[in-house]
C-alpha positions in Angstrom: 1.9 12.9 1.2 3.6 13.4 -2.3 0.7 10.7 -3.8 -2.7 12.8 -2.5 -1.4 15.5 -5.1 -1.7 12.7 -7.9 -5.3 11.4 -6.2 -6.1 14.8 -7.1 -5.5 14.3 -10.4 -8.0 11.9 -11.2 -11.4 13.5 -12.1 -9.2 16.1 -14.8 -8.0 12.4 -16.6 -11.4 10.9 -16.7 -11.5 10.1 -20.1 -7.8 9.1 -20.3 -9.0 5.5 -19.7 -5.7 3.1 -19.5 -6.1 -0.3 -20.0 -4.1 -3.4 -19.5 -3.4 -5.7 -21.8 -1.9 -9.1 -22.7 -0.3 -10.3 -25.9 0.1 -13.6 -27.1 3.2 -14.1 -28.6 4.6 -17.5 -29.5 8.4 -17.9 -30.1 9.8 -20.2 -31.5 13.6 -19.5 -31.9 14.3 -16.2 -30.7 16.7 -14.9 -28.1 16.8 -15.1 -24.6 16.5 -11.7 -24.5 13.3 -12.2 -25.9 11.9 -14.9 -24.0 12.1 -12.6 -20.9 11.4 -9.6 -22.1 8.5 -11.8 -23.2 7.5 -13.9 -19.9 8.1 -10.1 -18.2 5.2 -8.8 -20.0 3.1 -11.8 -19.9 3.5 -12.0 -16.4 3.1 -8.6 -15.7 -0.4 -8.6 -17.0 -1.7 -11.7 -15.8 -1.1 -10.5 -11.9 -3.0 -7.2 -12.8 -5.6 -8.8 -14.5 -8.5 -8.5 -12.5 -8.2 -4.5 -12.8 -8.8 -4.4 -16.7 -9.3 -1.0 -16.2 -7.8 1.7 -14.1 -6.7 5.3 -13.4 -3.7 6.9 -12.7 -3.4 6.7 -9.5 -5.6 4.7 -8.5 -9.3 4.1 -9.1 -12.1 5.2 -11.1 -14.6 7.4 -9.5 -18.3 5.8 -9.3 -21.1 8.3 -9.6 -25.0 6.8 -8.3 -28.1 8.8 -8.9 -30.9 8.9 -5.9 -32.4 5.7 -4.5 -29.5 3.5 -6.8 -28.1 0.4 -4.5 -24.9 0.8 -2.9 -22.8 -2.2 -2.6 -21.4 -2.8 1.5 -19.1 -5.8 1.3 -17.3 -7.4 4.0 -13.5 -7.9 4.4 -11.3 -10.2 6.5 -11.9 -10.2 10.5 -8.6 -8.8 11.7 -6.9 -8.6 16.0 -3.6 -7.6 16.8 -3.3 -10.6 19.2 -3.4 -13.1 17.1 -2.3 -11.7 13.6 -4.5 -14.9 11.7 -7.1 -12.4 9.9 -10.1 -14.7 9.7 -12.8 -15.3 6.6 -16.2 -12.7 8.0 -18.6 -15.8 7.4 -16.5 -18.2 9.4 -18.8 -16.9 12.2 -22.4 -17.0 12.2 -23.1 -13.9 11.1 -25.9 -12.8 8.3 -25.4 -14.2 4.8 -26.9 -13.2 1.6 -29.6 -15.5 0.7 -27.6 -17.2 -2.5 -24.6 -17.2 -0.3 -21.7 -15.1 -0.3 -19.9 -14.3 -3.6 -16.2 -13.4 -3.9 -14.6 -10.4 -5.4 -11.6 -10.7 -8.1 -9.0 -10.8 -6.1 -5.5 -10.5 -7.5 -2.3 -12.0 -6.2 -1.4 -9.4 -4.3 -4.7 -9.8 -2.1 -5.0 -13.1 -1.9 -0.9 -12.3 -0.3 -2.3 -9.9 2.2 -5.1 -12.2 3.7 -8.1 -10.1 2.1 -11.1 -11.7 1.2 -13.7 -9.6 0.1 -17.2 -10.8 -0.1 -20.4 -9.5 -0.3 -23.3 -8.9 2.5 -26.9 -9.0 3.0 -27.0 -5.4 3.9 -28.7 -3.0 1.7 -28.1 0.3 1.1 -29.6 3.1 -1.6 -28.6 6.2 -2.3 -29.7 9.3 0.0 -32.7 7.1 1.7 -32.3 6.8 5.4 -32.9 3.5 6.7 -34.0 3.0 10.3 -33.9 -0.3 12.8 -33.6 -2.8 9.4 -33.9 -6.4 10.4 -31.0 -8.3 8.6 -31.7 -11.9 9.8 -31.5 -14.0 13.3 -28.9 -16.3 13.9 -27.8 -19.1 16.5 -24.0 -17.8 18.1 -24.1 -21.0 19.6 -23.9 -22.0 23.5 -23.5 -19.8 26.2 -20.9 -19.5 28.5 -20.1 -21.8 31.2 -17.4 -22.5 33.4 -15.8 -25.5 31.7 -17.1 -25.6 28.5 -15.8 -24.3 25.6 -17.1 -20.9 24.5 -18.6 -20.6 20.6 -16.5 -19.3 18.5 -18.2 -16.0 18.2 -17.2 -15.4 22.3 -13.9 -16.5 21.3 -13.3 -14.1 18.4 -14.4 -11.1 21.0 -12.2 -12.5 23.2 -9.3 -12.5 20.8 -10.4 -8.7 19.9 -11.1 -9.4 16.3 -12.5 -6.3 14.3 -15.0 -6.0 10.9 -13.7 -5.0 7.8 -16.2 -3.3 6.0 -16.4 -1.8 2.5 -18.5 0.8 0.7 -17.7 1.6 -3.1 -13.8 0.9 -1.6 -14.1 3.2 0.9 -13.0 1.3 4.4 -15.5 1.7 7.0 -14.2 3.9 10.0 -15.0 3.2 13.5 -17.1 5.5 15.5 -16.4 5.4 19.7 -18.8 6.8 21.9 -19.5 7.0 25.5 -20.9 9.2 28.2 -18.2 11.3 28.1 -17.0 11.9 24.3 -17.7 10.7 20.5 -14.0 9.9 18.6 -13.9 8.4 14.8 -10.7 5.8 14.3 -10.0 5.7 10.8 -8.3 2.5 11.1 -8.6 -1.1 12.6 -12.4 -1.2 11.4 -14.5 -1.8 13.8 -14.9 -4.5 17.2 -17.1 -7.9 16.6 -18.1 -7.1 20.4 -16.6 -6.4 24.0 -16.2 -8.2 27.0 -18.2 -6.1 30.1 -17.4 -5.6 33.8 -18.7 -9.3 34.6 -16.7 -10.8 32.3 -18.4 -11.6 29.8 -18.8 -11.6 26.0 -21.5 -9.0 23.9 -21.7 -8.9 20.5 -22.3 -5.8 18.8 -25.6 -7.1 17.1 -26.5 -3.3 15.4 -24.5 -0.7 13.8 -25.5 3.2 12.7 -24.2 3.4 8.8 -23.2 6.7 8.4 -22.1 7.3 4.7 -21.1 10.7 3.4 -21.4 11.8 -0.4 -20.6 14.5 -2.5 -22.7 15.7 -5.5 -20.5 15.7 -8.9 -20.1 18.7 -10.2 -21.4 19.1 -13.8 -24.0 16.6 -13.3 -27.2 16.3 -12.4 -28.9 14.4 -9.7 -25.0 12.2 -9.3 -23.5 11.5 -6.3 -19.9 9.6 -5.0 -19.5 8.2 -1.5 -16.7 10.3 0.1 -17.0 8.7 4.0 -18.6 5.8 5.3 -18.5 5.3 9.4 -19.9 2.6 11.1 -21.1 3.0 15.1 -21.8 -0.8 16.4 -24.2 -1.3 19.4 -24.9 -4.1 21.6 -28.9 -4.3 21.9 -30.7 -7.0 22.9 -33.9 -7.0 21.4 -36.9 -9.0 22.6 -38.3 -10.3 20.0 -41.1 -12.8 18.8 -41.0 -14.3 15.6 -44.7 -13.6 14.5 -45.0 -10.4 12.3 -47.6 -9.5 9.8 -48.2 -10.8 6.1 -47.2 -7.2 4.6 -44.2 -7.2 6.5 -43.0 -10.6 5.1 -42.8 -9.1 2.0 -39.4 -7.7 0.4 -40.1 -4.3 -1.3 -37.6 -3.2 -3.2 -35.5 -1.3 -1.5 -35.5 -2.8 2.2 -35.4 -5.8 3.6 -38.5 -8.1 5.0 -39.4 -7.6 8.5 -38.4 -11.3 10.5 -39.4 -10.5 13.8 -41.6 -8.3 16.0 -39.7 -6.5 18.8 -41.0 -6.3 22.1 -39.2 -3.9 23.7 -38.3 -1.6 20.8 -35.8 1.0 21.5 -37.4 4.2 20.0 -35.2 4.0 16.9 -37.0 0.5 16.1 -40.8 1.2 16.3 -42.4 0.8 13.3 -42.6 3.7 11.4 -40.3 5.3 13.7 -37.7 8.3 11.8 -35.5 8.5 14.2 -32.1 6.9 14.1 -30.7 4.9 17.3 -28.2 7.1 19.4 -26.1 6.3 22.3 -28.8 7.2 25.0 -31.1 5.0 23.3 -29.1 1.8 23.8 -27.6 3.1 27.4 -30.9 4.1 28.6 -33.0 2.7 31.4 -33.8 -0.7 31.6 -31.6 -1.6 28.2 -29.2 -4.4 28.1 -26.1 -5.5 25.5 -26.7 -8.1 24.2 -24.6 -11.9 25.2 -22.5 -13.6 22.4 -24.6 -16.5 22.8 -28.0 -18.4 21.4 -30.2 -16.8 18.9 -29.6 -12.8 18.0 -31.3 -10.6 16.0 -28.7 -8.2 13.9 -30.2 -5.0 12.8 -28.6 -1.7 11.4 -29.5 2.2 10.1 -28.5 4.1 7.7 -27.3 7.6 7.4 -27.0 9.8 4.4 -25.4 13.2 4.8 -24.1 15.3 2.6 -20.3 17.1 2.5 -19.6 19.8 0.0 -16.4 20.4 1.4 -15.3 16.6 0.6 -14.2 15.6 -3.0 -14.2 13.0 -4.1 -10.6 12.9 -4.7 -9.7 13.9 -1.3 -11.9 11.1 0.5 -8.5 8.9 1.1 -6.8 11.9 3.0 -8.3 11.5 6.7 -8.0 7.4 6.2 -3.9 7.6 5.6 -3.1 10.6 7.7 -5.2 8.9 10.3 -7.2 12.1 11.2 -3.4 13.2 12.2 -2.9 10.5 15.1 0.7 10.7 14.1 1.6 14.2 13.8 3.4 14.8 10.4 6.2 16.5 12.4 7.1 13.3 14.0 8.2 11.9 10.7 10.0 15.3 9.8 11.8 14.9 13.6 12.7 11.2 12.5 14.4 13.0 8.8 16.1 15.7 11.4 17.2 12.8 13.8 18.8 11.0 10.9 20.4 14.5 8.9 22.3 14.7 12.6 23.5 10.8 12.2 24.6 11.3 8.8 26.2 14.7 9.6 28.5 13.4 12.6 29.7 10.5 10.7 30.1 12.8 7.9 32.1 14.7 10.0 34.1 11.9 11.6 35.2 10.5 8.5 36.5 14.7 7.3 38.3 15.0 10.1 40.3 11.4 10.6 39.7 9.7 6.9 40.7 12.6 4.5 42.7 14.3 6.7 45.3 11.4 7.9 44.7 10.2 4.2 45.9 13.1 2.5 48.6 12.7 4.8 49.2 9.5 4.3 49.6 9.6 0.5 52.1 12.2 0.6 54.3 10.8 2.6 53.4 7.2 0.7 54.4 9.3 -2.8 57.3 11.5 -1.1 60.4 11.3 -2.9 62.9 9.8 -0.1 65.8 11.7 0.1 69.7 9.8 0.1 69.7 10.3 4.1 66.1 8.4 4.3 67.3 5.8 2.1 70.4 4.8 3.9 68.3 5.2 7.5 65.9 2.7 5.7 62.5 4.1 6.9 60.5 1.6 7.6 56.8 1.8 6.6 53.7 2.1 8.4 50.2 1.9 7.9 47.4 1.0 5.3 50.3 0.8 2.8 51.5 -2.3 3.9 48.9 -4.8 2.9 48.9 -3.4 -0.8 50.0 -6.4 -2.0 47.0 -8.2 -0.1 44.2 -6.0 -0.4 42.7 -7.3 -3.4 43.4 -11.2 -2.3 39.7 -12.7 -3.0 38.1 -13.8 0.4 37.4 -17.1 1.3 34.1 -18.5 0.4 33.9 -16.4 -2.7 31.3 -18.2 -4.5 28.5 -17.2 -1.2 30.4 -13.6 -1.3 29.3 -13.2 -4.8 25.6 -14.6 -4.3 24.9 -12.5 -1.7 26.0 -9.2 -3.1 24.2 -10.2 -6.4 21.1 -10.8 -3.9 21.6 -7.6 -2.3 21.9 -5.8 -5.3 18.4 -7.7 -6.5 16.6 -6.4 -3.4 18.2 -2.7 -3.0 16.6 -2.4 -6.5 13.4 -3.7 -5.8 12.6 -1.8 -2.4 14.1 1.9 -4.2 12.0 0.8 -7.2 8.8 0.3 -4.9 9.2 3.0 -2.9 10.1 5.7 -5.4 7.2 4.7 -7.5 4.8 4.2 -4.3 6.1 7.8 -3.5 5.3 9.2 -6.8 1.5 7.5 -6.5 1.6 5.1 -8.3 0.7 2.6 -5.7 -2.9 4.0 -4.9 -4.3 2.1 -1.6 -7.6 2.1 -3.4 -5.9 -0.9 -5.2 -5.4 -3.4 -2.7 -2.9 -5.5 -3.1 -0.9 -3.9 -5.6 1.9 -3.1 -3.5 2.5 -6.9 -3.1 2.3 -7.2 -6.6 4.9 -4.0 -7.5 7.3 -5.7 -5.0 7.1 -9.3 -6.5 7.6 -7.9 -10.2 10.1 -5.7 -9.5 12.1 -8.2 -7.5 11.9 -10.7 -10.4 12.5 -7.9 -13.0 15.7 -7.0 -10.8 16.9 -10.5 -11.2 19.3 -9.1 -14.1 20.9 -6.8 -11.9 21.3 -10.0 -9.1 23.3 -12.0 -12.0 25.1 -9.1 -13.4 26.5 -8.4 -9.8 27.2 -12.1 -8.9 28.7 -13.2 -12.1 31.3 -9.9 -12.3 31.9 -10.3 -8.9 32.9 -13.7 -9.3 34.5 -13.4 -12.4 37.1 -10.7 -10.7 37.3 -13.3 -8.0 38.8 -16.0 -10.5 36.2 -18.6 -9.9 35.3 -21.3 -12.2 32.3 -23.2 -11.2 29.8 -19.9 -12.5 27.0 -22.3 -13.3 27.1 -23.3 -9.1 27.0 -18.9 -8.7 24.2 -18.2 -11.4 22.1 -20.9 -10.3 22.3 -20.1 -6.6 21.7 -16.1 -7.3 18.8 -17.7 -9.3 17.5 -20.3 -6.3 19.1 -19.4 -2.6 17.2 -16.6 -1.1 13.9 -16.6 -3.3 13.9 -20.6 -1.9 14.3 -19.9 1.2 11.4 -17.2 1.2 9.1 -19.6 -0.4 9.8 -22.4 2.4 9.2 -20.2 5.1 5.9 -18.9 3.0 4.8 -22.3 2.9 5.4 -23.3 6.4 3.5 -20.2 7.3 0.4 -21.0 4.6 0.4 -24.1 6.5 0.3 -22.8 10.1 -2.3 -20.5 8.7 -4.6 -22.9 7.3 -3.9 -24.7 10.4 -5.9 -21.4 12.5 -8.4 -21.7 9.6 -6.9 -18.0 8.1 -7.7 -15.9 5.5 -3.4 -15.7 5.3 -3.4 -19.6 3.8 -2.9 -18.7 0.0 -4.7 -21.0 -2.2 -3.2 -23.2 -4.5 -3.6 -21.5 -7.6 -2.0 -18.4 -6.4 0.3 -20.4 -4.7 1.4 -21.4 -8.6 1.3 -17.9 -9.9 4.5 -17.5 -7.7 6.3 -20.4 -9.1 5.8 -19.5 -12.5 6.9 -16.0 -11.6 9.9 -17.2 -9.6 11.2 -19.9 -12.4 9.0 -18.4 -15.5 10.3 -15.0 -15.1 12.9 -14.1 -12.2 15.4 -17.0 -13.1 15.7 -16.4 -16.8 16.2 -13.1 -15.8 19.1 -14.1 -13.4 20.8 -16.0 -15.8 20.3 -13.4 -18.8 22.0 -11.0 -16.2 25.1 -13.6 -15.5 25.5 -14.0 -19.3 26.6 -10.6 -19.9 28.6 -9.8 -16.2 30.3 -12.8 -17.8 31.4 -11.1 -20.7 32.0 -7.8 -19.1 35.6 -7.3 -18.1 36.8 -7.9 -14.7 37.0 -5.1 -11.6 40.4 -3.9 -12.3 42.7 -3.3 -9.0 44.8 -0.7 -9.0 47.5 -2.5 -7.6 48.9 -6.7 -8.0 48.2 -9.0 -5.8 51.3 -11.0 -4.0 51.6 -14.9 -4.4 52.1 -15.4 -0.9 49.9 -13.9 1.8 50.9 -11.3 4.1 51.0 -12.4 8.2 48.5 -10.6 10.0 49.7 -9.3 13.5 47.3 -9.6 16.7 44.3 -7.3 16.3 43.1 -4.9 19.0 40.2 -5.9 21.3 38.0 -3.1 19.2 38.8 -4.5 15.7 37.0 -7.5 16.6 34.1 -8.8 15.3 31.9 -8.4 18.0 32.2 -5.1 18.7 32.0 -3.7 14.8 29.2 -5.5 14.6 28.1 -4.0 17.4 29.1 0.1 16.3 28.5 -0.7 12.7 24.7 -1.3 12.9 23.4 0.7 15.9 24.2 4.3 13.6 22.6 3.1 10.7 19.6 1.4 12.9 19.4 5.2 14.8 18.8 7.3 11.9 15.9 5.1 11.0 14.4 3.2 13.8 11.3 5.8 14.2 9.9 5.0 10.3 10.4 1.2 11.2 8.2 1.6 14.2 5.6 2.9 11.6 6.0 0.4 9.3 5.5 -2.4 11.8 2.6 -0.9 12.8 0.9 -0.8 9.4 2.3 -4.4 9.1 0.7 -6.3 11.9 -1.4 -3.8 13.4 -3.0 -2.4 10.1 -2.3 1.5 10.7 -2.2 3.2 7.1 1.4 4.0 6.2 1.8 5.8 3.1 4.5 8.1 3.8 6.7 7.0 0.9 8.4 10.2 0.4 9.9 10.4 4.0 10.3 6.4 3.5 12.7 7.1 0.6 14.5 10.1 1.9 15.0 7.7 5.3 15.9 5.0 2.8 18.4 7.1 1.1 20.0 8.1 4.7 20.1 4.7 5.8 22.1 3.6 2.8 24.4 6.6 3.2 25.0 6.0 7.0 26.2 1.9 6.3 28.6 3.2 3.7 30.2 6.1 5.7 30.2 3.3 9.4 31.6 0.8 7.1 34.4 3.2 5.2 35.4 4.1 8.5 35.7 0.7 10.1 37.7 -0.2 6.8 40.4 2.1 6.8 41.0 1.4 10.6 41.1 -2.3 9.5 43.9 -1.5 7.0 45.8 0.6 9.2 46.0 -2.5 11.3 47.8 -4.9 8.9 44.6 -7.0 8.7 43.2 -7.0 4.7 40.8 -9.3 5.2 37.9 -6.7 4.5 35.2 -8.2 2.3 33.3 -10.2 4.7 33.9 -8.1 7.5 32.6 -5.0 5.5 29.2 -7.0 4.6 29.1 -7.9 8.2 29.4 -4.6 10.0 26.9 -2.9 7.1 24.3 -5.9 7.3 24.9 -5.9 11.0 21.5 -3.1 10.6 19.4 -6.2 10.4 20.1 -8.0 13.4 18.9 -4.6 15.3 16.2 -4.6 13.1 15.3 -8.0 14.5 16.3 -7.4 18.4 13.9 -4.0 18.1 11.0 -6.8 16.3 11.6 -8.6 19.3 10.7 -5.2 21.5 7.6 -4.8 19.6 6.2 -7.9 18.9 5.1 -6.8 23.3 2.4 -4.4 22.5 1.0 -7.3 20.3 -0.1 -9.1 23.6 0.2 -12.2 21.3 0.2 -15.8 23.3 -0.7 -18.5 20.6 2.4 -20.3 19.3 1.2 -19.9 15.4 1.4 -16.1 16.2 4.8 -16.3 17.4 5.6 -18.4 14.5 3.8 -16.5 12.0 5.7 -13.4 13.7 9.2 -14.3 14.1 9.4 -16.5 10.8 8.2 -13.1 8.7 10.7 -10.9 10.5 13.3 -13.4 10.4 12.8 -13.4 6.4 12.5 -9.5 6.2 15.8 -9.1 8.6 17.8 -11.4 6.4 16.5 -9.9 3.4 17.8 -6.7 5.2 21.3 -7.8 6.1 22.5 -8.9 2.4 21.2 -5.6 1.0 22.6 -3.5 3.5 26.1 -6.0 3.1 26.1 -5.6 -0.5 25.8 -1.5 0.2 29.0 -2.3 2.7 31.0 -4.4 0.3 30.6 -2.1 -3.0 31.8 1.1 -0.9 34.4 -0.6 1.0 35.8 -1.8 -2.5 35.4 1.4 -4.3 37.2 3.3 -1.3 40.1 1.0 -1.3 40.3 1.3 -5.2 40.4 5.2 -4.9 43.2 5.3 -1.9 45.6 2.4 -3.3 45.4 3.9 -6.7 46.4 7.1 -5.5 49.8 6.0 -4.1 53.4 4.8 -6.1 54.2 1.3 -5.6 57.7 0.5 -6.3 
């Protein structure tokens, strides 16, 4: 992808340190240019705050020397069947001994459900550790037919997965069997699995392999470039007796809590050999249950890569160690050139073709003979008087182009700068972030549109238009966000937003976007009005009987399965890294895809325009935001399709689900409908102003 080549970049701007930085600035009578350009900034720098620091792209690179601690840290639990990531210490698992402390988290984080926390496990740079003894905790009752399981079984049940960091590297998940050994770079790695009889095992050790890479140009300095996990179910028999120098915590391991009774040859002491797969599959060895007292344990694994920089460590993480073949994207760009190309080619051959006729038989000089036959005329030309009328509702017309016009910005802005690599996924959460800003920052393109849109529509009541650009859609996404923050904190998720974040979007919303939305009506107030090329009659033409196909079902129908063809194989992507948290940073095939798509709804709806015309009927301007947003609706009925392979059965998934899509969909169908209407009217502008009206 187009960002790896900027990752690359990073070790030649070490020293190009760029920091973030807040002003205080108080006004006290200055514009309202000011105040925004003000609250913009302010804002700006308050959501990045907890990365004071940072490099272009993405991250500064941390060096250790030999035997220097290594921070592992523990994310969310994550499971595609119930999409509520969970808090890691929410199940009984091994604690540090002053309790867990939380990372700085910015908004964008908290948005996404992470919550990253530290872990008892310790880990030092290039020393091998074998069969450490992390603690021994209660998982609660065992099962039984009737009771309730604990909520460990239930978790491995629910196939939840551990999120583990080192130096924010995500931890990779190594599969083995008596066949074959595969690494998954994504998903993390399973809390357990449920055997043959049924039943629930936890995996209770895991093989740390971390890979590093010596700095070049320094001595005795190393980065992490890889970090794999391998879990294993062992159960270990264990008595709780052990020696007086073995209760003691050096330095660099942890104190011994238990003597092993039937040690697997990985875990007798003094033992150098790390535990393999035929260790824990041999003879006479048993997983062990999700249930009662467990001892966790782990190794660790240093191995060194010379053929792995630093900078390139990311690459096998967001190209998935090539699970999706690169030419299935570029077969996704082909499938959508050939979209684009045969409505390209439908519109040469009937638009421009019977329009050039059209026009010069419209601008023909009639001859005496034509005259006295009295001609009659035919055709688009007929509702020239009409074409311009305003369309009912215009008020709602206007808000929801201006909307549109607010989020086409945004998602170009995102994704062009996401493309460029800007939007490092070594920064989690900033994505969130880059949307939210940008959307508020766009709010002066959302009032502009609106307020010229409703100025050339002759309404009055602009103060009803402004305010609803300023309040409609971004209220509606924050009711459904709080409906879901409460069916999440209903599942006890990591997805319920605390409060004070939950306040960081107000301020953003009416602190930032909504001065921004009416600083953007000011001036599409004072800008002139869309000039027509033609006047507009007093009296309204009669439309005749429309044709079975010029109804509303079925453009809706044509107009949005082209536009949803030429991009339906990226969306199946995206969903993907959505709920089932695959990597997707393909931003350069996203915006070339995104470019198509905008392309395809203004060639479908130009067409289904000028067909509309050359049936009398000039009532365009809904129907043209119609057949464009019409996208969204197979956007959702395709969600529908997918939300299958989730194997989801709890109703706060399906709510959590369908109430995010729903959003997104609707989001969808006022930006491709803005796309529809600002085409359609630029057409008609070109053709009516290429003819003589008498």
């Amino acid at each position: 992808v187009w960002s790896n080549a900027a990752l690359s970049r990073v070790d030649s701007i070490h020293s190009n340190r760029t920091r973030l930085s807040s002003r205080s600035i108080h006004p006290s009578s200055i514009t309202m240019m000011k105040q925004a350009l003000l609250l913009a900034a302010t804002t700006t720098a308050t959501l990045l705050a907890p990365c004071s620091a940072y490099y272009l792209p993405g991250v500064n690179p941390q060096s250790f020397i030999e035997g220097q601690p290594v921070k592992l840290k523990v994310n969310k639990m994550t499971s595609t069947k119930t999409l509520m990531p969970l808090d890691y210490y929410f199940l009984p698992f091994c604690a540090p001994e002053a309790g867990p402390e939380l990372d700085n988290e910015n908004l964008g984080e908290f948005l996404a459900g992470d919550r990253i926390e530290s872990s008892p496990y310790l880990l030092y740079m290039k020393k091998d550790m074998y069969c450490e003894q992390v603690c021994i905790n209660n998982l609660g009752r065992g099962e039984q037919k009737g009771v309730q399981p604990n909520k460990v079984v239930k978790a491995i049940r629910r196939q939840y997965h551990n999120n583990w960091i080192v130096d924010n590297l995500p931890s990779a998940h190594k599969v083995e069997d008596d066949m074959e050994s595969a690494t998954r770079y994504w998903h993390g790695f399973p809390l357990g699995f449920v055997a043959d009889d049924k039943k629930a095992y936890i995996h209770n050790h895991v093989n740390l392999e971390i890979m590093y890479h010596p700095v070049e140009h320094e001595t005795d300095s190393y980065r992490v470039v890889r970090f794999t996990v391998e879990p294993f179910s062992i159960k270990h028999d264990y008595e709780l007796s052990v020696s007086e120098a073995d209760k003691v915590k050096s330095d660099n391991m942890l104190p011994r809590i238990a003597t092993i009774s039937n040690p697997i040859a990985s875990c007798v002491p003094g033992s150098q050999r790390h535990t393999s797969y035929e260790m824990v599959t041999g003879i006479g060895r048993q997983p062990q249950i999700a249930s009662g007292k467990v001892l966790f344990t782990y190794d660790v694994t240093w191995i060194e890569n010379l053929d792995l920089p630093w900078a390139s460590r990311w690459d096998i993480y967001l190209s998935m160690d090539d699970a999706i073949p690169a030419k299935i994207h570029w077969m996704s760009i082909a499938n959508s050139m050939v979209i684009v190309l045969v409505l390209s080619a439908m519109i040469a051959a009937i638009l421009v073709r019977n329009l050039r006729r059209d026009i010069n038989r419209y601008n023909k000089l009639a001859t005496d003979e034509e005259k006295a036959e009295e001609l009659e005329e035919y055709g688009w030309k007929l509702v020239h008087a009409d074409v311009f009328r305003p369309p009912s509702q215009p008020l709602w017309l206007s808000v929801m182009c201006g909307t549109g016009a607010q989020l086409l910005c945004m998602s170009m802005l995102t994704i062009l700068f996401s493309a460029l690599g800007f939007m490092s996924p070594a920064r989690r959460g900033h994505l969130l972030v880059a949307e939210l800003v940008f959307f508020a920052m766009m709010g002066t393109v959302g009032g502009y549109v609106t307020a010229r849109m409703y100025k050339t529509f002759k309404g009055n009541n602009w103060q009803t238009a402004t305010a609803a650009t300023a309040l409609a859609f971004p209220g509606l996404a924050f009711g459904i966000f709080l409906i879901m923050n409460v069916v999440a904190l209903s599942q006890k998720s990591t997805d319920a937003v605390p409060f004070l974040m939950i306040l960081v979007l107000v301020v953003l919303w009416f602190g930032l976007s909504t001065p921004l939305v009416f600083l953007g009506a000011y001036f599409g107030y004072r800008a002139e009005a869309i000039e027509y090329p033609v006047n507009t009659s007093s009296i309204p033409r009669q439309i005749p009987d429309q044709p079975w196909f010029m109804g509303i079902p079925f453009t809706l129908a044509i107009g949005g399965i082209l536009p949803f063809g030429s991009c339906f194989v990226e969306l199946y992507y995206m969903l993907a890294s959505v709920w089932m948290d695959f990597y997707y940073y393909v931003f350069g095939i996203l915006f070339l895809v995104c470019l198509i798509l905008l392309v395809t709804c203004a060639e479908i709806t130009i067409l289904f325009t000028y067909f509309q015309l050359c049936s009398e009927d000039y009532h365009w301007w809904w129907r043209s935001f119609s057949n464009a947003g019409s996208t969204a609706i197979y956007v959702f009925l395709y969600s529908i399709v997918y939300f299958k392979q989730l194997e989801a059965s709890s109703l706060a998934t399906y709510v959590m689900y369908f109430g995010y899509m729903g959003l997104v969909c609707t989001g969808l169908f006022v930006m491709m409908g803005f796309v529809g209407v600002s085409t359609s009217l630029y057409f008609n502008k070109i053709i009516f102003g290429s003819i003589k009206i008498d």
